[in-house]
C-alpha positions in Angstrom: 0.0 0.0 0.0 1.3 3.8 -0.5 0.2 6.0 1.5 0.6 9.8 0.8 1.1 11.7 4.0 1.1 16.1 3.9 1.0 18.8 7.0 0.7 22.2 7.3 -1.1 23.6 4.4 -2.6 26.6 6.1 -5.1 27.7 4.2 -3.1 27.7 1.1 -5.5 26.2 -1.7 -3.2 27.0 -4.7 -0.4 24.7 -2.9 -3.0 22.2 -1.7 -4.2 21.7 -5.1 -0.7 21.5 -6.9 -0.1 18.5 -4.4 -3.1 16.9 -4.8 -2.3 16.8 -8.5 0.9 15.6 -8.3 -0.4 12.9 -5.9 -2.6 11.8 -8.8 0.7 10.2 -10.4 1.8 7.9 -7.1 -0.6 5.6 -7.1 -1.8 6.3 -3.6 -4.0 4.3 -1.8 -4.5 6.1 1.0 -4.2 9.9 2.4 -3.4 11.1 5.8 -3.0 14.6 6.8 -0.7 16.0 10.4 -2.8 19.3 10.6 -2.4 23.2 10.2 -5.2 23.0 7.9 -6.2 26.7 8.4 -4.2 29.7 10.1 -1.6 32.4 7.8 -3.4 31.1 4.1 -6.5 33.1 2.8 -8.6 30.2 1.6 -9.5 28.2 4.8 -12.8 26.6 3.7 -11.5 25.9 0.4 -8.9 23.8 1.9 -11.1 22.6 4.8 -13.5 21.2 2.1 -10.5 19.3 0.3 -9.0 17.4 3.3 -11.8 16.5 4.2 -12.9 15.0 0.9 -9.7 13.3 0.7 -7.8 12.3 3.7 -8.9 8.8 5.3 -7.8 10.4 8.8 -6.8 14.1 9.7 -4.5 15.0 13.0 -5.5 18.3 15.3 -2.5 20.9 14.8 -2.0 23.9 16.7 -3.7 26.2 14.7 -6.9 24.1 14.2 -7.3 23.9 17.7 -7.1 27.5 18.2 -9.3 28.2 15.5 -11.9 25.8 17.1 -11.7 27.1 20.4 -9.8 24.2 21.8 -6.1 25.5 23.3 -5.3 28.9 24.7 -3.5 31.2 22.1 -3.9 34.3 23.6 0.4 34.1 24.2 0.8 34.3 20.3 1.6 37.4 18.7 -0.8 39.6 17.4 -0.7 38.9 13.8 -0.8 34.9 14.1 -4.1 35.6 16.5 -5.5 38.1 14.3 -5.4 35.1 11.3 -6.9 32.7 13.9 -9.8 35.5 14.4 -10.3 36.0 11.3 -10.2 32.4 10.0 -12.7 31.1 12.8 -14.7 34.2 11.7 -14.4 32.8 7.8 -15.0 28.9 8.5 -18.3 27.3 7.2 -20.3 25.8 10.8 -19.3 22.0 9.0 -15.7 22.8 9.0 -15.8 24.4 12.3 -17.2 21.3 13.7 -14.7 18.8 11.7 -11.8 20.5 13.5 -13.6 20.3 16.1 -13.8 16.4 16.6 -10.5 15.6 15.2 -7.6 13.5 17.1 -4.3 14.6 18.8 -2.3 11.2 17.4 -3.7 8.0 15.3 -2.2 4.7 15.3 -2.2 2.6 12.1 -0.5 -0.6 14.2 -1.3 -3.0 11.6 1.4 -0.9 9.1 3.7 0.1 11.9 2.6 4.1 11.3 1.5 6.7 13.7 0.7 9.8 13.1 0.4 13.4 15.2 1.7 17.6 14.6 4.0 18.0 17.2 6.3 15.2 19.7 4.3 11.9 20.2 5.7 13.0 24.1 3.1 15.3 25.1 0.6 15.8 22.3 -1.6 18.5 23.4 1.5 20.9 24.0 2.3 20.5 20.2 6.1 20.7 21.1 8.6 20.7 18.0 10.7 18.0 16.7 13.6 19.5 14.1 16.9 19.1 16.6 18.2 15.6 17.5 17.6 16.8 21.3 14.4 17.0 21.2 13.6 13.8 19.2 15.7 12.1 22.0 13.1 13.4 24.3 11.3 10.4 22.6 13.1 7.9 24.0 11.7 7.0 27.1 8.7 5.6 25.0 10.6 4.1 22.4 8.4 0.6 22.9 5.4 3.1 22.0 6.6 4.3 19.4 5.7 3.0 15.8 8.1 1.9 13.2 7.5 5.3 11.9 5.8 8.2 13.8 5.1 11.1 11.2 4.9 14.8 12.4 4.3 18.2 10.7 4.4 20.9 13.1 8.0 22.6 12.1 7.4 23.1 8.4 10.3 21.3 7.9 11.7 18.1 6.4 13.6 16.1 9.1 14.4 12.3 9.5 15.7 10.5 13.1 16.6 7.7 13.5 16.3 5.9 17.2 17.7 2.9 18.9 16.4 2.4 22.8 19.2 4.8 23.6 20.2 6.9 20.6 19.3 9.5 17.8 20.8 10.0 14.8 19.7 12.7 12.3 19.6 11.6 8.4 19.5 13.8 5.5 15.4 14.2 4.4 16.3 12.3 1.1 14.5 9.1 0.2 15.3 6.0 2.5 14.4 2.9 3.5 13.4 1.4 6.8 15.9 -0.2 8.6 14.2 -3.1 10.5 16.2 -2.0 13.6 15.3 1.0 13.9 12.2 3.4 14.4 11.6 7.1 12.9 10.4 9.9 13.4 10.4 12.2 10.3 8.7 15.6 9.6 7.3 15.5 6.6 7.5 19.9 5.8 4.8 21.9 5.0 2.5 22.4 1.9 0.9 25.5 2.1 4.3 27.5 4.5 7.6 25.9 3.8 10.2 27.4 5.8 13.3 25.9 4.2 14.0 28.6 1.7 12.4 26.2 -0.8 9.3 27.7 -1.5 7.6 24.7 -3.7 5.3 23.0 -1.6 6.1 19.8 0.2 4.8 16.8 0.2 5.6 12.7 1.0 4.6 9.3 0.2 5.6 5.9 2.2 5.4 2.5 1.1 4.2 0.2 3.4 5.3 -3.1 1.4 9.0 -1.9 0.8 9.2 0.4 4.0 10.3 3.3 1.8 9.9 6.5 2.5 9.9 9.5 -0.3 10.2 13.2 0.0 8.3 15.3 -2.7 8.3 18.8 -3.8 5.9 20.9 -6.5 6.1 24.4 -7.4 2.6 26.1 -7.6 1.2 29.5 -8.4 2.4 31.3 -6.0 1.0 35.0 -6.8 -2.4 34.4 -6.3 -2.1 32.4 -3.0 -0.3 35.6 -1.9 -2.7 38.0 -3.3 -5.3 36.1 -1.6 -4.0 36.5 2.0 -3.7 40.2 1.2 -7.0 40.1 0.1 -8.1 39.1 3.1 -6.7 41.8 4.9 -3.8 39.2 7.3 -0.8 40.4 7.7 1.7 41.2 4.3 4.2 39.0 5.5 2.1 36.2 5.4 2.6 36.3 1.9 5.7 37.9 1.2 7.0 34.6 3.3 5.5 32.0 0.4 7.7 33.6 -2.4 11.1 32.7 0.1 10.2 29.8 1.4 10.2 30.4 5.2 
């Protein structure tokens, strides 16, 4: 089976799309999304509508919790809130309610996957994996741990690599599974990349051959730009998408 896994689109529908196309050549069986569906992007109902169309399971992120009025965000600064406000303002009462109900983590056991936005440690604090310090923070659950646990989160591409007492960090290039070993790879951002490659990014894993691939696709930039400005959020929102962080 191939799965196609993706994170963090934010409310980007011109990068969603682009993604969603090139997924149409992988032969996916399956799609999973890690969250940040809405928050910075100007089309969150557009993108609402189309993960929820198409993804068999969709984790809670940060931002969706905000949004729905599940975490605290009154500590983030004042243009990230003022998205939030204005998103939650903007969602359709079906979308509201789908991020709403959905789940911090989910566990695909029988293909060795799990899936959450932030450190399997404490989900609900939606803590950052991109250093090998913090994925060692992982370790005293190691037997939890799937084969693979798949984050978004950092907007970032990042693989790990643990042992019951070790963490090595591997390029984000295309790898296979070493039976050994579990992972914990972020798998970047579609709609906000923030590793000066501003193409969106998504991934695909192979559950039969335990390999993992890293994607990219350009998309039309300009208008998803044009439309946060449209929607009066803050210019750097979309000056951001043309650099890639």
């Amino acid at each position: 089976m191939r799965i196609g896994i993706f994170s963090d689109t934010h409310a980007n529908y011109e990068a969603l799309s682009a993604v969603f196309e090139a997924y149409r050549h992988e032969n996916i069986d399956e799609y999973y999304c890690l969250g940040d569906t809405v928050g910075y992007g100007g089309s969150p109902n557009e993108c609402s509508n189309m993960v929820r169309e198409t993804a068999k399971a969709t984790i809670l992120g940060n931002h969706d919790a905000a949004v729905a009025g599940r975490m605290d965000y009154s500590y983030y600064y004042e243009a990230a809130r003022q998205a939030l406000d204005t998103h939650a303002s903007m969602l359709s009462e079906q979308n509201m309610e789908w991020l709403r109900q959905l789940p911090y983590s989910v566990k695909l056991d029988d293909i060795g996957v799990h899936l959450c936005h932030g450190s399997p440690v404490r989900l609900e604090e939606f803590e950052y994996i991109f250093a090998p310090e913090q994925a060692r923070e992982c370790l005293p659950i190691f037997d939890e741990l799937g084969h693979i646990t798949l984050i978004g989160h950092s907007h970032l591409c990042k693989v790990f690599a643990l042992t019951q007492s070790s963490v090595e960090e591997l390029p984000p290039v295309d790898f296979e599974l070493a039976p050994d070993r579990k992972y914990i790879v972020s798998v970047g951002s579609v709609g906000q990349p923030r590793d000066y490659d501003n193409r969106a990014s998504f991934t695909v894993f192979d559950t039969e051959k335990k390999r993992f691939e890293f994607k990219r696709i350009e998309y039309d930039i300009e208008t998803a730009a044009d439309k946060v400005l449209r929607a009066k959020l803050e210019r750097n929102f979309a000056h951001r998408l043309f650099i890639g962080v």
